[in-house]
C-alpha positions in Angstrom: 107.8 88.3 74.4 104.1 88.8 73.8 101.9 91.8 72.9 99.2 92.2 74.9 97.7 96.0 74.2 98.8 96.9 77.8 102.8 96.5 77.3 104.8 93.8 76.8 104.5 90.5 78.7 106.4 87.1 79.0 104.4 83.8 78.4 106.2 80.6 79.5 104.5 77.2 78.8 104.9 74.6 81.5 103.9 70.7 80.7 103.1 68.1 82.9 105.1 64.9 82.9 102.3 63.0 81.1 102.9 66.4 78.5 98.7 66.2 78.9 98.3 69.7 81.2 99.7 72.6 80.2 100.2 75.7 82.5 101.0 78.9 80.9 102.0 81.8 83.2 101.4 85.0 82.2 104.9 87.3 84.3 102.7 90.6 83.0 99.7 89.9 84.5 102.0 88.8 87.8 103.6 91.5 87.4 100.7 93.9 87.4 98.6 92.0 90.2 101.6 91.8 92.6 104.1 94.0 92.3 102.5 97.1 91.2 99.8 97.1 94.1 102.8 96.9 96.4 104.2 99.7 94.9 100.9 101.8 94.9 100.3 100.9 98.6 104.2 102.0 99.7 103.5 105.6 97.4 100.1 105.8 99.7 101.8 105.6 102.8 104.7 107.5 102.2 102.2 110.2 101.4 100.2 110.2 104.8 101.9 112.8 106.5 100.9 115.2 103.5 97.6 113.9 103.8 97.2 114.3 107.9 98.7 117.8 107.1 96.2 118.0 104.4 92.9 116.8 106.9 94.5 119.2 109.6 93.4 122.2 107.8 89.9 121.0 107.1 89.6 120.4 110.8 90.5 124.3 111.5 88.3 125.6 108.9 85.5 123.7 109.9 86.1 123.5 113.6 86.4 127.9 113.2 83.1 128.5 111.1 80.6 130.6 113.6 77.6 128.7 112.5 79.6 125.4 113.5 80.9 127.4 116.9 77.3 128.4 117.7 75.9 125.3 117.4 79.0 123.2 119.4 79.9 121.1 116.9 83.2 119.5 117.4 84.8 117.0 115.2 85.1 113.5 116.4 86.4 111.9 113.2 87.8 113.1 110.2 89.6 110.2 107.6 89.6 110.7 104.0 86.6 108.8 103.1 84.7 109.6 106.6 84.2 112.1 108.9 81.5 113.1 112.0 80.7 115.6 114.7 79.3 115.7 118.3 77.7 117.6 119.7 75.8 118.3 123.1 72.0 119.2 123.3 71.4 122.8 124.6 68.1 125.2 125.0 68.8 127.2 121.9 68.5 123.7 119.9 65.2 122.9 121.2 62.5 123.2 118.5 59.8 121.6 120.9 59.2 123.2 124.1 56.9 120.4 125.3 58.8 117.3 124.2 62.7 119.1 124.8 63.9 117.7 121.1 66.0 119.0 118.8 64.7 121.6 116.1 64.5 119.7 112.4 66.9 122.4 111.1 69.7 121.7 113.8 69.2 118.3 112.4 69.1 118.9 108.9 71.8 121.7 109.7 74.0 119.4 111.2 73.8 116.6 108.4 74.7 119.1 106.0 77.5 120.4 107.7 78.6 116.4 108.3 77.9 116.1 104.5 80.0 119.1 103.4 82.9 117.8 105.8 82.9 114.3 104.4 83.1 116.1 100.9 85.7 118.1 101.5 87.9 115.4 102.8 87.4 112.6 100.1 88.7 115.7 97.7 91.2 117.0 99.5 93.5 114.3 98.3 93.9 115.8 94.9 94.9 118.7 96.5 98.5 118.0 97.1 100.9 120.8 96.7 99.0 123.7 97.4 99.6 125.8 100.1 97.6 126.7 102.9 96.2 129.5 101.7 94.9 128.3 98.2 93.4 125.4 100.4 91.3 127.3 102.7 90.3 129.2 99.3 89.1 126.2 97.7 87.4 124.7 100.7 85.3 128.0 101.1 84.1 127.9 97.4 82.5 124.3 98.2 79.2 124.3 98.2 75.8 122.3 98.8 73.9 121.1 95.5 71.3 119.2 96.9 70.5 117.4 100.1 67.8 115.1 100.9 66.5 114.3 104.8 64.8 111.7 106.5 63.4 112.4 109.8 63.3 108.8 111.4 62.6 109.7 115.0 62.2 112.7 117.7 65.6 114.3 118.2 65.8 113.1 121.9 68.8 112.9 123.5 72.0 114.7 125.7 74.7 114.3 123.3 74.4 113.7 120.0 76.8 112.9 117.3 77.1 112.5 113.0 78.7 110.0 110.7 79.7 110.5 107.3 81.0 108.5 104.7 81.7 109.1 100.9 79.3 107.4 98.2 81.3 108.7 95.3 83.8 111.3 94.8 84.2 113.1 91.3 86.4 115.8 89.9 83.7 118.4 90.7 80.7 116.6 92.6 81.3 114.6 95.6 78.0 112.5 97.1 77.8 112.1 100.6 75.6 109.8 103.1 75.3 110.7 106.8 73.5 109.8 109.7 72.7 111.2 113.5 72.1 109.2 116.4 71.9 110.1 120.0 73.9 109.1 123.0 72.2 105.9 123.2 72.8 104.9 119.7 69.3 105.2 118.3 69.6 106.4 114.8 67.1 110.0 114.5 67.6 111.0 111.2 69.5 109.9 107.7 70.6 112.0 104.6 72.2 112.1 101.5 74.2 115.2 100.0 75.6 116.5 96.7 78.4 119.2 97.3 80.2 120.8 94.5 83.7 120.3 95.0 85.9 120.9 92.1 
């Protein structure tokens, strides 16, 4: 039985008839690269009811905010490391008369909403065991740190719709990258986000 700083493990030497090879196996680090991942990935699972339960609520709070309403966003996806909304195009979005685009704040609007919804799911995880009220509490203290835009083309299109995915999640700071594209899958603007989270 061998030290090996991170418990205890069990070393056996095994030598090849010529006694010139020797295999040693290592049952800790088996142990730990086998079995424990099993066990991590069965705790993970048995846990994704409480998550969906978890995600549910984010959907209602999000889905309910007036802003949100007024523009006619409506959540397409929503995972704990992604998330997105679609949306249609209407005449209080236009922001060119001439051309019939989409005003750069509905765009930027919109990626920040997608940003802060991506945020709030990649945290909600660690929010097991609080009850639907201290939830909603904590979601409405999350907030937007900084958020950076890039206008790639001319908001054209009939239906429109946002991706999200998580860069990195922290105890208080999540970061966030998300996209918009149109119904013909043409990409019209990128963005990153910081939201304050914790």
């Amino acid at each position: 039985l061998l030290g090996n700083g991170r418990g205890l493990g069990l070393r056996q030497s095994i030598y090849s008839r010529d006694k010139s090879e020797v295999l040693l196996i290592d049952y800790f680090s088996i142990f730990y690269l086998t079995i424990l991942p099993m066990k991590r990935t069965v705790s993970m699972s048995g846990s994704q009811k409480e998550f969906d339960a978890l995600l549910n609520i984010v959907r209602e709070v999000y889905e309910n905010l007036p802003f949100n309403r007024h523009l006619g966003l409506s959540i397409v996806n929503l995972k704990l490391d992604e998330a997105g909304f679609a949306f249609s195009m209407g005449d209080e979005l236009i922001g060119n008369e001439v051309h019939g685009i989409l005003h750069g704040g509905v765009i930027s609007a919109v990626l920040d909403t997608t940003g802060g919804l991506t945020a709030t799911a990649s945290a909600v995880k660690r929010k097991l065991g609080l009850t639907r009220d201290e939830i909603t509490d904590w979601i409405a203290r999350i907030g937007t740190i900084d958020m950076r835009v890039d206008y790639l083309r001319p908001g054209r299109g009939k239906r429109f719709h946002s991706t999200g995915t998580v860069m990195r999640t922290g105890n208080k700071v999540a970061v966030t990258r998300m996209e918009l594209w149109n119904e013909e899958n043409v990409l019209i603007a990128v963005g990153t986000g910081a939201y304050i989270v914790g």
